[in-house]
C-alpha atoms as a printed R data frame, in Angstrom:
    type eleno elety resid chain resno        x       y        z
1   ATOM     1    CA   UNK     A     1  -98.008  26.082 -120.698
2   ATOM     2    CA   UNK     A     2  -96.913  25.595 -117.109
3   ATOM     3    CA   UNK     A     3 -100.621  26.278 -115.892
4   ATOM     4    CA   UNK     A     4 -101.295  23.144 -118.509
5   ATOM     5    CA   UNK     A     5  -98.744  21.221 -116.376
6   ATOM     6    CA   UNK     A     6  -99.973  22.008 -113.225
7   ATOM     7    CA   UNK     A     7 -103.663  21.408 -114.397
8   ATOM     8    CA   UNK     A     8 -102.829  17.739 -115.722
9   ATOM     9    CA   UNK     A     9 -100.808  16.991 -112.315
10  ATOM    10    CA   UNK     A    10 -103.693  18.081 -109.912
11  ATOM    11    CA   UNK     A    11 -106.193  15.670 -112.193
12  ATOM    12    CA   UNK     A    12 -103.545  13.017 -111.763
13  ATOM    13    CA   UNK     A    13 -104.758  10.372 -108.495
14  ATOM    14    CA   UNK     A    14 -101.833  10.480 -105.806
15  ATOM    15    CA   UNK     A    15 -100.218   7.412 -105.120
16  ATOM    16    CA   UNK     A    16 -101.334   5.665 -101.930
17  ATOM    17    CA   UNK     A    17  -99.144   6.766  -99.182
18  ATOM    18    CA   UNK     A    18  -96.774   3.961  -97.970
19  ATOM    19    CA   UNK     A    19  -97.579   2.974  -94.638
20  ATOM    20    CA   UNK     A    20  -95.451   4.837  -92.254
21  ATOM    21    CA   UNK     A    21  -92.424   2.971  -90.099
22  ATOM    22    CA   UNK     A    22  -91.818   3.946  -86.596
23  ATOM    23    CA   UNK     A    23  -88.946   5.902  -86.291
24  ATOM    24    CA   UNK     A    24  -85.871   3.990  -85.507
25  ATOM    25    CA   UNK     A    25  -87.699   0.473  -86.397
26  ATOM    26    CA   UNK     A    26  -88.043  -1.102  -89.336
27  ATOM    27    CA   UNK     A    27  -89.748  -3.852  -90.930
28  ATOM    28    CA   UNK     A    28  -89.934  -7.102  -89.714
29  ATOM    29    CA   UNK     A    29  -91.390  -9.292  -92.335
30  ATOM    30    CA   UNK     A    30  -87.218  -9.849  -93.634
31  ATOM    31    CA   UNK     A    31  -86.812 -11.917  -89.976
32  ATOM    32    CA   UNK     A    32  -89.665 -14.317  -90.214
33  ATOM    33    CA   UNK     A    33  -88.892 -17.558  -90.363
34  ATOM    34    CA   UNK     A    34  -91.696 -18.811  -93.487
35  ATOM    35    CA   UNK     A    35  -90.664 -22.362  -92.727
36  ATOM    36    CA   UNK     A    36  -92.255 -22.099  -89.511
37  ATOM    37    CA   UNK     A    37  -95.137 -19.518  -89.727
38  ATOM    38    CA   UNK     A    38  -98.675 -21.164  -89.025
39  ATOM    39    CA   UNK     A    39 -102.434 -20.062  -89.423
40  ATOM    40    CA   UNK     A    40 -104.823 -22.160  -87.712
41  ATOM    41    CA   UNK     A    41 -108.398 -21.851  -89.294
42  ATOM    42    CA   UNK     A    42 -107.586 -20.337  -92.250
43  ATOM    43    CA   UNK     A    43 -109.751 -20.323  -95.527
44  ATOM    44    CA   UNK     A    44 -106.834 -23.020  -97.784
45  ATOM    45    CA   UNK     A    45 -108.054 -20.048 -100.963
46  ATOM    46    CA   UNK     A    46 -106.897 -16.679  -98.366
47  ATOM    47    CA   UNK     A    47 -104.287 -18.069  -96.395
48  ATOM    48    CA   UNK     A    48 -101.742 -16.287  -93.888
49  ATOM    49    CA   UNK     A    49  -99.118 -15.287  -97.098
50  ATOM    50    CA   UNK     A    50 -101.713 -12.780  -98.589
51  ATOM    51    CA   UNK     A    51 -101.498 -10.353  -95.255
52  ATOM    52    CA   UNK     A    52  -98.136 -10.797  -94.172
53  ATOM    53    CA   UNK     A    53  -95.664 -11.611  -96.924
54  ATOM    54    CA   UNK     A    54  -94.287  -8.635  -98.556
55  ATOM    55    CA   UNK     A    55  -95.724  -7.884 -101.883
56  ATOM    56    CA   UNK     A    56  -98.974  -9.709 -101.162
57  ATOM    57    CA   UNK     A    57 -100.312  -8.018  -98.646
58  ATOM    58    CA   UNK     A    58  -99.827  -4.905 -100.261
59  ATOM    59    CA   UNK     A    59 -101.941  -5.944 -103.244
60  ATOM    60    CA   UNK     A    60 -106.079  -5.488 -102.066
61  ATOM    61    CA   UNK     A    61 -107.353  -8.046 -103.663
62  ATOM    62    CA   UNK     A    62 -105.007 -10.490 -101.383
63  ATOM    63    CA   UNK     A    63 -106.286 -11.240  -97.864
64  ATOM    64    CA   UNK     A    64 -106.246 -13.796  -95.213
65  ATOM    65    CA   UNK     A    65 -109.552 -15.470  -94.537
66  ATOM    66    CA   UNK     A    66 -110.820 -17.356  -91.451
67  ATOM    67    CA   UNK     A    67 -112.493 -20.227  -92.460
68  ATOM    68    CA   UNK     A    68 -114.924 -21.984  -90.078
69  ATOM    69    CA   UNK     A    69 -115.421 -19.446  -87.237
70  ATOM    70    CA   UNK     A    70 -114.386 -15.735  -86.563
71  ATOM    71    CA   UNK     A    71 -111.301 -16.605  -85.079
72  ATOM    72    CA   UNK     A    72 -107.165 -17.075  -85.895
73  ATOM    73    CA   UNK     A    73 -104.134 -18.034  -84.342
74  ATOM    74    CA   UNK     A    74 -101.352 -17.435  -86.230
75  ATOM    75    CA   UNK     A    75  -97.701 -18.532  -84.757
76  ATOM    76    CA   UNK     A    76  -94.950 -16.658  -86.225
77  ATOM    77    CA   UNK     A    77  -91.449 -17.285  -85.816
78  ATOM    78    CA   UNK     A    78  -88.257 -15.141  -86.559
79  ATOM    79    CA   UNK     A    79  -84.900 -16.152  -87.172
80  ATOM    80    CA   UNK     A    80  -83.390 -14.270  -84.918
81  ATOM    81    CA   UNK     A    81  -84.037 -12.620  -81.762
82  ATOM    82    CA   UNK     A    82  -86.550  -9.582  -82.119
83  ATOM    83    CA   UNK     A    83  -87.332  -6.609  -79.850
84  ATOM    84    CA   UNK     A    84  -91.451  -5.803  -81.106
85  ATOM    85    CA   UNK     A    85  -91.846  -2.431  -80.938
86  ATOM    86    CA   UNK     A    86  -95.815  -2.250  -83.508
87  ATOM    87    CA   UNK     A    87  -98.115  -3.761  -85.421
88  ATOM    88    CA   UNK     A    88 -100.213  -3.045  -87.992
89  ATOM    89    CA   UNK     A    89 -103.467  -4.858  -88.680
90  ATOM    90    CA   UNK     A    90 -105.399  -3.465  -92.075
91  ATOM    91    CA   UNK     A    91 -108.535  -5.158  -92.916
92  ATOM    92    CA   UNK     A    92 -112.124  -4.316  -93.849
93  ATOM    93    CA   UNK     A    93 -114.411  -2.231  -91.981
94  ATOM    94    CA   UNK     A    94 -116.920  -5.020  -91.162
95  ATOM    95    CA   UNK     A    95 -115.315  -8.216  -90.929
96  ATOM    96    CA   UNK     A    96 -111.684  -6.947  -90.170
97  ATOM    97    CA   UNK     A    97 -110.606  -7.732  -86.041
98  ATOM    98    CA   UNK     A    98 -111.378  -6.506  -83.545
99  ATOM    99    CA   UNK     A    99 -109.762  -8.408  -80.750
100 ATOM   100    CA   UNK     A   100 -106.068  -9.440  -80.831
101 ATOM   101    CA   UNK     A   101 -104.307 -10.851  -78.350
102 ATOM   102    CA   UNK     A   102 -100.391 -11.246  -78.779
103 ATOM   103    CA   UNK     A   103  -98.210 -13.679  -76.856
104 ATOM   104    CA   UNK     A   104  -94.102 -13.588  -76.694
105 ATOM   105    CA   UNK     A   105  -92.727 -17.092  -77.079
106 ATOM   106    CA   UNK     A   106  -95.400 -19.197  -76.341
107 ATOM   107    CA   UNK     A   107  -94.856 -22.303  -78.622
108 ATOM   108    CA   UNK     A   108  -97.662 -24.745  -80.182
109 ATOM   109    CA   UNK     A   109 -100.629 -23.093  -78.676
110 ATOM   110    CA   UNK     A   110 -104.044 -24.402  -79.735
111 ATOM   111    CA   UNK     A   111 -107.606 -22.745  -79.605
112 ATOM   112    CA   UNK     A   112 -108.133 -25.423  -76.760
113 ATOM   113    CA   UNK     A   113 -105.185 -23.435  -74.752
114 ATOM   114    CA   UNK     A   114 -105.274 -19.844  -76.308
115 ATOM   115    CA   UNK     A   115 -106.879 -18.696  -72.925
116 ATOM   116    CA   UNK     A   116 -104.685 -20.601  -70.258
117 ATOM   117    CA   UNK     A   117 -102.110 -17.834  -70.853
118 ATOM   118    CA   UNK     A   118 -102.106 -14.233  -69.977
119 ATOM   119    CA   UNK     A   119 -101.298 -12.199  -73.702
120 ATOM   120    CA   UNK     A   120  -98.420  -9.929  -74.056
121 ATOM   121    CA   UNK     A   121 -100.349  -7.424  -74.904
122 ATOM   122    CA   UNK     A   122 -103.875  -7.272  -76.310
123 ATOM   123    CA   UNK     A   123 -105.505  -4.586  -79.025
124 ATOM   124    CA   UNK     A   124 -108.829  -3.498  -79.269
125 ATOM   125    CA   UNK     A   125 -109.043  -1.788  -82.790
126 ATOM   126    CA   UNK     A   126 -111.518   0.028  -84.287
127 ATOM   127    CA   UNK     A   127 -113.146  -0.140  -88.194
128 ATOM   128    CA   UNK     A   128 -111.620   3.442  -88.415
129 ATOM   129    CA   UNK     A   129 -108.155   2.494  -86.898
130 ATOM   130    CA   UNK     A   130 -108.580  -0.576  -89.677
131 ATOM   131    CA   UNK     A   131 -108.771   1.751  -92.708
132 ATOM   132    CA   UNK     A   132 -106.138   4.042  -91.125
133 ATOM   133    CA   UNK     A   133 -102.799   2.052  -91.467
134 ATOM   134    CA   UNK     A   134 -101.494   3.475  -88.719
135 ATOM   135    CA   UNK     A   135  -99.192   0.937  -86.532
136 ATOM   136    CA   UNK     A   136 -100.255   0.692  -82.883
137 ATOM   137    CA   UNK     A   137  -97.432   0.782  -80.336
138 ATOM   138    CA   UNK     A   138  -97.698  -2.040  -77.972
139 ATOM   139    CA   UNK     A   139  -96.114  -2.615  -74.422
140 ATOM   140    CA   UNK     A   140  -92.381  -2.681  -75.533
141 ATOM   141    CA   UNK     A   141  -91.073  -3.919  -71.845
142 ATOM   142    CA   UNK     A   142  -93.013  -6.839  -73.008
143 ATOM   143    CA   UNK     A   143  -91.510  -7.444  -76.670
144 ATOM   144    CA   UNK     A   144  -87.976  -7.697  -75.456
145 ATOM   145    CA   UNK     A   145  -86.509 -10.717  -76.585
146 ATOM   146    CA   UNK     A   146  -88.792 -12.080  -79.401
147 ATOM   147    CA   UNK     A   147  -88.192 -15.612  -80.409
148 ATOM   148    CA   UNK     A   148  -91.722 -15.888  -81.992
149 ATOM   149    CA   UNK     A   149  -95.032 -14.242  -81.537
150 ATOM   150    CA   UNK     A   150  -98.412 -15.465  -81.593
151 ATOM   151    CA   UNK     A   151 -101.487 -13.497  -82.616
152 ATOM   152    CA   UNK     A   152 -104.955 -14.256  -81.643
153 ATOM   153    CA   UNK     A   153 -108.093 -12.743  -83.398
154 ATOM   154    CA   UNK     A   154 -110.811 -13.622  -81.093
155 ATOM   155    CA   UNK     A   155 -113.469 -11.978  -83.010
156 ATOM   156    CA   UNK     A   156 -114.523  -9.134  -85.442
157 ATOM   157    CA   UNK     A   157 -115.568  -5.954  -86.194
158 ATOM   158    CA   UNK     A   158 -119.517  -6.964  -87.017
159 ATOM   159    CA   UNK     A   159 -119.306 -10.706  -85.082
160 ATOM   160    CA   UNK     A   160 -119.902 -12.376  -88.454
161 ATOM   161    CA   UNK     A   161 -118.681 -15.786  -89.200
162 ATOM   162    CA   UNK     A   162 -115.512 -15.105  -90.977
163 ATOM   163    CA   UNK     A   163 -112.885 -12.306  -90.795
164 ATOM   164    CA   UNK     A   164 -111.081 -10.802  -93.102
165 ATOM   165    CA   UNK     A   165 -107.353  -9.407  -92.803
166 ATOM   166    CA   UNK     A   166 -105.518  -7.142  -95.544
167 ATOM   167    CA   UNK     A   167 -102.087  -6.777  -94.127
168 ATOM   168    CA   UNK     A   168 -100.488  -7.573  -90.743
169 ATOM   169    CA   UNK     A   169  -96.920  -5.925  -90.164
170 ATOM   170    CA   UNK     A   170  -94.886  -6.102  -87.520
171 ATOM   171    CA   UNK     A   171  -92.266  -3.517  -86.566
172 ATOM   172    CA   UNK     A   172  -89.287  -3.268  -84.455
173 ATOM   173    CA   UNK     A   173  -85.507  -3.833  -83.965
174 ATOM   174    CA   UNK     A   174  -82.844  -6.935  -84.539
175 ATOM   175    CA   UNK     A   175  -80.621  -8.116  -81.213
176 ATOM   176    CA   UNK     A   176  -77.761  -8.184  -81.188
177 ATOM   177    CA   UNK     A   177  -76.784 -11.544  -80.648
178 ATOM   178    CA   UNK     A   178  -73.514 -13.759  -80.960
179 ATOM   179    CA   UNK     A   179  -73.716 -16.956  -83.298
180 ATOM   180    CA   UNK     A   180  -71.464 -19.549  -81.560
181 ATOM   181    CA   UNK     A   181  -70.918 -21.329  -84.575
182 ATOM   182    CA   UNK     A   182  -69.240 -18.492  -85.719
183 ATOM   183    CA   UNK     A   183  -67.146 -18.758  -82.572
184 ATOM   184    CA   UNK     A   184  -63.359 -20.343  -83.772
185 ATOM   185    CA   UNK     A   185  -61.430 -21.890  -80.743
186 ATOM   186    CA   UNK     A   186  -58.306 -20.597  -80.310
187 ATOM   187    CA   UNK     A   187  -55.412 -23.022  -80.590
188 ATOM   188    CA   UNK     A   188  -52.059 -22.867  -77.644
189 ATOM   189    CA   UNK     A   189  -48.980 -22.602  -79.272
């Protein structure tokens, strides 16, 4: 009976393994501010919910779509101060990215601008590190003190006209920070 058991649980698929978080950091996606979050160039049928809002860009059907060229800037704010840690960029193996560059608390950038700034940081990923899920440290000293973050895909894994992404996360750690509305003034007696 128990080699029946064993038999029937080998034959069984495995669950996909959940996409590992960097120890000590956690999940970002609770700290965006949605109100806020932009996409320029994005297909209006795959737009920038399907990769990075949980639940949706867990589901593989769901992506986010460029729609008249390769490329995407996507402005993402938080609602409260961040220290960036990863990210994780999932997409196909042929039109997934290829070239992101990621700015710290640049506000209203445009593709007209995108390359008067020096990035934060910028990845190079491959189609393997695509299907891998695997977040890719970036240069912390630069993530500090996170008020938004803007991604750039300049192009794609096969240079065709549109690329694809399945999931973008973002990893890291809250600040600590005082709210001085909070902040009660203390009254002489």
């Amino acid at each position: 009976m128990a080699a029946a058991t064993n038999a029937a649980a080998a034959a069984a698929p495995a669950p996909a393994p959940a996409t590992p978080v960097p120890r000590g950091q956690v999940d970002l996606v609770d700290f965006i501010d949605w109100s806020g979050v932009e996409c320029l160039n994005q297909d209006p049928a795959h737009s920038i919910v399907n990769a990075l809002k949980q639940g949706y860009r867990d589901d593989e059907g769901l992506y986010l779509a460029s729609d008249s060229d390769e490329q995407l800037l996507i402005h993402i704010p938080f609602m409260q101060v961040v220290k960036l840690h990863s990210a994780l960029f999932k997409g196909p193996e042929e039109d997934g990215p290829k070239t992101i560059k990621l700015f710290c608390n640049k506000e209203h950038m445009g593709f007209s601008n995108v390359n008067d700034y020096p990035p934060s940081d910028s990845l190079d990923l491959s189609s393997n590190h695509l299907a891998e899920s695997k977040p890719m440290q970036l240069k912390y000293v630069k993530f500090q003190n996170v008020r938004s973050l803007t991604i750039f895909i300049e192009d794609n894994q096969s240079g065709s006209d549109v690329s694809k992404i399945l999931k973008i996360a973002l990893y890291g750690t809250t600040v600590d920070t005082t709210n001085m509305k909070d902040l009660k003034k203390i009254e002489e007696h």
